[in-house]
C-alpha positions, 0 to 999 in steps of 0.5 A: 500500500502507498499513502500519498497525500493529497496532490495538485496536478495543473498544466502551465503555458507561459509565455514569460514566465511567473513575474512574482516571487512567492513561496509557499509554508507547506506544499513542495512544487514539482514542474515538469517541463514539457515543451521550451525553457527557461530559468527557475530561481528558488532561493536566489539559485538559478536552474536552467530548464529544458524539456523532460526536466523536473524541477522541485522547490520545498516548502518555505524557498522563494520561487520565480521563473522565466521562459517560454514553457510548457509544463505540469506542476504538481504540488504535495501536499495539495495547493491551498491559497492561504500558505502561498505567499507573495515575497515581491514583483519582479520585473522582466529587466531581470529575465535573462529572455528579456529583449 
């Protein structure tokens, strides 16, 4: 037997990415990327992402990405509002996609 906890599964298609930095106390965020790329930024680390990539932030580390992509997020335990938080605006002067 397997105990899973409750999951979010949402499909993304981003065209610049997730202009926000935020984080979240409880869930951990897992994207795999299916199509284009980009760079995720948890806790000021920078990784590149490309497809049949999988990218994992815990609990409690800021997150903000940029690129052009497709991806599924999974997020465990499941996505409630009230444990995401917004840290800041970011601007796309920061993405290294900015023209």
């Amino acid at each position: 037997m397997i105990n899973v906890s409750p999951i979010d599964l949402v499909y993304e298609q981003l065209e610049k990415g997730r202009l926000e930095e935020f984080y979240d106390d409880k869930s951990t965020h897992v994207w795999f990327i299916i199509e284009g790329e980009g760079t995720f930024v948890i806790d000021d680390e920078k990784i590149q992402a490309r497809p049949k990539d999988v990218i994992v932030a815990p609990p409690k580390k800021g997150i903000h990405y940029f690129g052009k992509m497709r991806m599924v997020l999974i997020t465990t335990p499941a996505f409630e509002a009230k444990n995401e938080h917004h840290v800041r605006d970011v601007t796309s002067s920061e993405s290294p996609y900015s023209t």
